[in-house]
C-alpha positions in Angstrom: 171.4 105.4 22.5 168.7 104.9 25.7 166.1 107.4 24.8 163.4 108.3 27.0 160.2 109.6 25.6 157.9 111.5 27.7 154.3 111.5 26.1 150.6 112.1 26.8 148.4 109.8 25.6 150.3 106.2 24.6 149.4 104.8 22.1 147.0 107.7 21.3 144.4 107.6 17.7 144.7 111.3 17.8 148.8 111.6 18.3 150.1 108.3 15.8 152.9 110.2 15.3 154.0 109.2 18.6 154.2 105.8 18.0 155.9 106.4 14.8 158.5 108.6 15.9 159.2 105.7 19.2 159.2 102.5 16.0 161.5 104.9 13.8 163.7 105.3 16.8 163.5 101.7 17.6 163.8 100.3 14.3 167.1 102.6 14.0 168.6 100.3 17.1 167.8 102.8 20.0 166.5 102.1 23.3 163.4 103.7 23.9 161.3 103.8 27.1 158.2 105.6 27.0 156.4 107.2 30.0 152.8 108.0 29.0 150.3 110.2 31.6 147.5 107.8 29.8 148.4 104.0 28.5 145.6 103.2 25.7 145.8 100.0 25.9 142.0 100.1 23.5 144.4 101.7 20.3 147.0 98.5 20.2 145.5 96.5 17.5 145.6 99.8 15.0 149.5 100.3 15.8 151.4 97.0 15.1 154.2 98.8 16.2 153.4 99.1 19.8 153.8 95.0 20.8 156.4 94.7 17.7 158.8 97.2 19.5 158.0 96.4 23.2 156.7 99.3 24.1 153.4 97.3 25.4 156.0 95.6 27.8 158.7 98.5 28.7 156.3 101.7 28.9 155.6 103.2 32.1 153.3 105.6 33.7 152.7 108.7 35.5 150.2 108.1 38.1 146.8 108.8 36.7 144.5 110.9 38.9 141.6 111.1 36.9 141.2 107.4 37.4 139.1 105.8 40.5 141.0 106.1 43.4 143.3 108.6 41.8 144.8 110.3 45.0 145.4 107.0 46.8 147.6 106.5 44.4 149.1 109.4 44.3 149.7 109.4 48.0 151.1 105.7 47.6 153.4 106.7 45.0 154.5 109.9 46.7 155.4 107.6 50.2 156.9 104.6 47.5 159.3 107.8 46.2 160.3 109.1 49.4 160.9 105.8 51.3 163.1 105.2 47.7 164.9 108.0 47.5 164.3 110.1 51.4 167.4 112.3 50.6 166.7 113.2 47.1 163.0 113.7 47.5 163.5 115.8 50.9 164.9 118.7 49.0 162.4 118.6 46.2 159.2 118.7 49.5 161.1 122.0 50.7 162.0 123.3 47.2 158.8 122.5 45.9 156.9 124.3 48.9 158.7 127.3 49.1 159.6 128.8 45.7 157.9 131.2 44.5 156.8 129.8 40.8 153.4 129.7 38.3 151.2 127.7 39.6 150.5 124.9 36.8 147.8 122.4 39.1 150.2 119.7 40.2 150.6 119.8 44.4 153.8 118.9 45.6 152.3 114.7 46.6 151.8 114.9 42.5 155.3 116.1 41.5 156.4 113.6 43.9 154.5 110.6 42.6 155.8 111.6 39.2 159.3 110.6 40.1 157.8 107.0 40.3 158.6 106.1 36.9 162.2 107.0 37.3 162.9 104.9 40.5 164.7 101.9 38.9 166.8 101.7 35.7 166.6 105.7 35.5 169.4 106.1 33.2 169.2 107.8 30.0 171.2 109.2 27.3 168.7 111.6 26.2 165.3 112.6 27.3 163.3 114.0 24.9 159.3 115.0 26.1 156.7 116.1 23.9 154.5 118.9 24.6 156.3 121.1 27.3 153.5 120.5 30.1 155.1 116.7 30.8 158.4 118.0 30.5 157.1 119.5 33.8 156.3 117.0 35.3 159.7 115.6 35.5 162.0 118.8 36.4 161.4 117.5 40.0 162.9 114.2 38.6 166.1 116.0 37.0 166.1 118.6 40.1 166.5 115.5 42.6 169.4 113.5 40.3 167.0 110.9 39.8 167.1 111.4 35.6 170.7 112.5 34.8 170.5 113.5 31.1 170.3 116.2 29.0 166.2 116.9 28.2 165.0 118.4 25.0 161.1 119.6 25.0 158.9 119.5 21.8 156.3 122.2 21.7 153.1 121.2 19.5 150.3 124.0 19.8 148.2 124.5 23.0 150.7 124.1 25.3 152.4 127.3 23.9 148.7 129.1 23.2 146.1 128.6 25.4 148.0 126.4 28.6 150.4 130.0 29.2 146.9 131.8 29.5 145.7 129.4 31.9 148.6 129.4 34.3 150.7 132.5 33.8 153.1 133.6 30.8 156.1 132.5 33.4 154.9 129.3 33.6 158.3 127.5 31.7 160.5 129.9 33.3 162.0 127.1 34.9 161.7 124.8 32.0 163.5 127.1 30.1 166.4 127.8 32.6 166.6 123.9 32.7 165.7 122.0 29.2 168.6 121.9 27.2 167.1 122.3 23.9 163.3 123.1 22.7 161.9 122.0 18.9 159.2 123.5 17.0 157.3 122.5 13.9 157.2 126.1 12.3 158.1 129.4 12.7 154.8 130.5 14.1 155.8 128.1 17.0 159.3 129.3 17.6 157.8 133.3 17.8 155.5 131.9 20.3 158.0 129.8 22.2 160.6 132.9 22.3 158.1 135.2 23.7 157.4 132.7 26.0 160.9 133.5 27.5 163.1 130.7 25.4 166.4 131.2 24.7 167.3 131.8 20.9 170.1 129.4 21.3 168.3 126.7 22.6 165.4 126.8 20.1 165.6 124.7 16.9 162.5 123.9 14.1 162.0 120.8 12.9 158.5 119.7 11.7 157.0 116.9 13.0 156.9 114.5 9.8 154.6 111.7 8.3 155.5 108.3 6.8 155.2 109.0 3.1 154.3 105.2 2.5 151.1 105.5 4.3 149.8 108.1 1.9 150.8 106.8 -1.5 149.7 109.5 -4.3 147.0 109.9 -6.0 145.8 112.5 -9.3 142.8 113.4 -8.1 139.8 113.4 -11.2 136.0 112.7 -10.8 134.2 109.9 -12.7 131.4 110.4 -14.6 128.4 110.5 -12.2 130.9 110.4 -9.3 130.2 112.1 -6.1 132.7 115.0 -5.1 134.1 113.8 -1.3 135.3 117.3 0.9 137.2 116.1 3.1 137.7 117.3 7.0 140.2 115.0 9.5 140.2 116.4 12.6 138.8 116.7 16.4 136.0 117.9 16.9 136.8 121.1 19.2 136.7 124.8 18.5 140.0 125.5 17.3 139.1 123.4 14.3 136.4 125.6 13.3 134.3 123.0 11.6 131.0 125.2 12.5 132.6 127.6 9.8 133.3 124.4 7.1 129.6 123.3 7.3 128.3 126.5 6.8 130.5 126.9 3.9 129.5 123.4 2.6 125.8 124.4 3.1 126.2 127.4 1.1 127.3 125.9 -2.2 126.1 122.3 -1.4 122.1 123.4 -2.6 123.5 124.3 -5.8 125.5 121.4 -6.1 123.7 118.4 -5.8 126.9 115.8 -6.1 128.7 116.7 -3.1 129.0 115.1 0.0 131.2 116.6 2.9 132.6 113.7 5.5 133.9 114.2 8.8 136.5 112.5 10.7 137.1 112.5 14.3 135.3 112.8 17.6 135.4 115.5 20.5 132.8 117.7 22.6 131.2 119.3 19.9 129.5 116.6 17.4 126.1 116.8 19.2 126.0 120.2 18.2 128.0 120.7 15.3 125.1 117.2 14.1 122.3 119.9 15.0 124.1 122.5 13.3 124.3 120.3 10.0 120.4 119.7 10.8 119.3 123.1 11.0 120.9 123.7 7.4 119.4 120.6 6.0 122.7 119.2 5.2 122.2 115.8 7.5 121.7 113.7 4.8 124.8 115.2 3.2 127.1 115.7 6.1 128.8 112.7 7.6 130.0 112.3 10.9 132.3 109.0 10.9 133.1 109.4 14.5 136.9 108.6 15.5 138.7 106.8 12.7 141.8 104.3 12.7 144.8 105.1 11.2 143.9 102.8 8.5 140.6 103.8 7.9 142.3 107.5 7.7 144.3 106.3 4.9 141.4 105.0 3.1 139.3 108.6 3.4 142.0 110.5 1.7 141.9 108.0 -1.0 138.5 108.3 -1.8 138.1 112.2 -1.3 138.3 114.9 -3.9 139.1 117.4 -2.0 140.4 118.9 1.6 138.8 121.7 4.1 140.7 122.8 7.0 138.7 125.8 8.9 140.9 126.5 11.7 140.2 129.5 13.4 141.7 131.3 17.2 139.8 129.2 20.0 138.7 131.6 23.2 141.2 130.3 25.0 143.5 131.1 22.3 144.3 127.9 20.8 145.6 127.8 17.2 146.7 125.8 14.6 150.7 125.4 15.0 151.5 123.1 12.2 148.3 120.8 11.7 149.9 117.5 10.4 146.6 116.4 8.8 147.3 118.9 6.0 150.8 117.1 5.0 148.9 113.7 4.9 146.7 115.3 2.1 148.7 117.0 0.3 151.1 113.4 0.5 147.8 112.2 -0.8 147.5 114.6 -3.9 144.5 116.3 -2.2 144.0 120.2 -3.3 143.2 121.9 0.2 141.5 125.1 1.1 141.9 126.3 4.5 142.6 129.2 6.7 145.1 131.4 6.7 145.9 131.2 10.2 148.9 130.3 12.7 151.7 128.1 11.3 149.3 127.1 8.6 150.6 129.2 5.5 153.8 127.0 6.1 152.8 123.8 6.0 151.3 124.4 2.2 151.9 126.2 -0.8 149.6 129.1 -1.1 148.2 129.3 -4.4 150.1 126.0 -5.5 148.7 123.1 -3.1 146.3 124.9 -1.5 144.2 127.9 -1.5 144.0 130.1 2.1 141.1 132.0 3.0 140.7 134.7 6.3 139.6 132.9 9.3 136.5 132.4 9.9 135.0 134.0 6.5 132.4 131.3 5.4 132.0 133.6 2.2 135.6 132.9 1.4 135.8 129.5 2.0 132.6 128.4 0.0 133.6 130.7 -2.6 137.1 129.1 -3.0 135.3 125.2 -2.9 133.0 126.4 -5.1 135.9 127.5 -7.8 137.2 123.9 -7.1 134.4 122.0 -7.3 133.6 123.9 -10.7 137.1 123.2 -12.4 138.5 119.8 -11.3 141.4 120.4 -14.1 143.3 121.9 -11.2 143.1 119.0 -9.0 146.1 117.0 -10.2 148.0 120.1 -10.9 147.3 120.9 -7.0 148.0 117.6 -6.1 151.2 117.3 -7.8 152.6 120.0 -6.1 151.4 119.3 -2.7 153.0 116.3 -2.7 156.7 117.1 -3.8 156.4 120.1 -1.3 155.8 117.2 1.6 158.3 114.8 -0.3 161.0 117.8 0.4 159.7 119.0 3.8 157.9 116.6 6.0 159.1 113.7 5.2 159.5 111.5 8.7 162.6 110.2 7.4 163.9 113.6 7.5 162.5 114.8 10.7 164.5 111.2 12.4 167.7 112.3 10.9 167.4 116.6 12.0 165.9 115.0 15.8 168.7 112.7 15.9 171.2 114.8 14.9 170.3 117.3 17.9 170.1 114.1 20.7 173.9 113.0 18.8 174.7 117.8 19.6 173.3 117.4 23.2 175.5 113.8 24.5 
């Protein structure tokens, strides 16, 4: 099967699953081409798979115009496509123009120089994007008979939450009308995605998985004179609500003087989520290890205790839709407290794996560390549990099998 993979970011540190989903595919004898908005070349040497599948040889790209000279080369790509393809693209200037439609920041010269990717060896058996925003970007491709094959759109958080508040709640109306199928990774999702104007029968839920391998099991116990690790993976952005977890830390941290609370990832807010941390007098106890490798990932939820996810509802109404880092700790054997919030409560077992607290209650969330921190008998009880529940659900074994199953429905 020639399966073409529409992605952001390739290959991204904060999407691996990307790149594991495009191996799993390869490794499984399909052709896949991926077409990346953004080629990171910087992340190869942390994803072996990139150069051992080709991908660092067969990928292509969307013309980039937040690069120097970005609309020259937009404008040279929009002429390339037209002098290519005059007939196809002709229709697509006029339709493009003059239909009334959400507008979603792409000019007509953009949607045009997105069809650049698709000029030569265009055919596909299955085209399968990931978040629905760059399945936009190549309706003008499908609409012109320049991509000839049935497209299925994966849906992963903001693009159902806070991108329809930007540009309109119509904005996949023709997405809709056009995809052929649309995934989700919970049922949170699929409510959001069907208000959102899908069609029942084109909707189907399948979690994005994790490679059980990486995260090889743990019981989780404390040495004698050991410090306890808490635990937060994540970008450092609102919707995280990490502001709320080191608050929570701070307030059960001065009575416990063996904890230590580490942070990974990087974003907008470290300089002030650092001052924050300051002002409590948590510095010395508060690590920021910046962005992390998947590798050195791996080796943090290995030598944590425990996990702290304090997702909360961004202003732009971003959410938590699945939040893969919680099946990589619970894979890991790592109790978790977290928030009770968007398509959390289904990616744990409440009161087995995990313990959910109201969003953004600091009160809540130090109280339930605390009762963790004080009885570490339940850690490999938690941890037990949390990892059969990701053996049975997110395995990305599984979630190859249900995605291929739908591309195998669709030819």
């Amino acid at each position: 099967m020639r399966i073409g993979l529409i992605v952001g970011g390739f290959p991204a540190i904060t999407d691996p699953w990307a790149v594991q989903q495009a191996a799993a595919l390869a490794e499984r004898g399909h052709q896949v081409v991926v077409c990346a908005v953004r080629r990171f070349d910087e992340y190869a040497e942390y994803f072996p798979e990139f150069s051992a599948c080709g991908f660092d040889r067969s990928m292509r790209t969307f013309p980039d115009t937040t690069q120097p000279r970005g609309s020259s080369r937009v404008l040279r790509a929009a002429a390339r496509a037209l002098v290519r393809h005059p007939r196809r693209c002709g229709p697509i200037i006029l339709w493009e123009t003059f239909t009334p439609r959400p507008h979603i920041g792409l000019s007509v010269l953009q949607r045009l120089a997105n069809l650049v990717p698709f000029l030569s060896e265009a055919r596909f058996d299955v085209i399968h994007a990931h978040f629905a925003p760059n399945a936009l970007r190549i309706l003008p491709a499908l609409q012109a008979g320049l991509l000839r094959a049935p497209l299925l759109t994966t849906f992963h958080g903001y693009d159902a939450n806070s991108f329809p508040g930007r540009y309109g709640h119509n904005v996949y109306r023709n997405l809709f009308d056009i995809g052929d199928r649309f995934t989700v990774g919970t049922a949170f999702m699929a409510r959001r995605v069907l208000d959102l104007g899908c069609s029942p029968d084109k909707l189907v839920q399948i979690p994005m998985g994790i490679e059980l391998s990486s995260f090889p099991f743990a019981t989780r116990s404390r040495e004698r004179g050991e410090p306890i690790q808490i635990l937060s993976v994540a970008r450092l952005v609102e919707v995280k609500g990490l502001e709320y977890g080191i608050r929570a830390f701070a307030a059960i941290a001065q009575n416990h003087t063996n904890l230590r609370y580490v942070i990974a990832g990087d974003g907008p807010l470290r300089a002030e989520l650092e001052q924050l941390a300051h002002t409590l007098g948590m510095a010395e106890r508060i690590h920021f290890l910046g962005t992390q490798s998947p590798r050195q990932s791996h080796a943090l939820y290995r030598s944590s205790h425990l996990f702290l996810h304090s997702g909360i509802v961004s202003k732009t109404g971003a959410v938590e839709s699945q939040s893969i880092v919680l099946a990589e700790a619970q894979a890991s054997g790592l109790p978790v407290v977290a928030s009770r919030i968007g398509g959390i409560p289904e990616v744990v077992i409440e009161g087995e794996s995990a313990i959910l607290v109201p969003t953004g209650d600091v009160k809540a969330l130090s109280g339930q560390l605390e009762s963790l921190v004080n009885r570490p008998n339940r850690w490999p009880t938690m941890g037990r549990a949390g990892r059969a529940f990701v053996e049975r659900e997110f395995s990305s074994a599984t979630m190859i099998r249900r995605l291929l199953s739908v591309y195998e429905e669709l030819l």
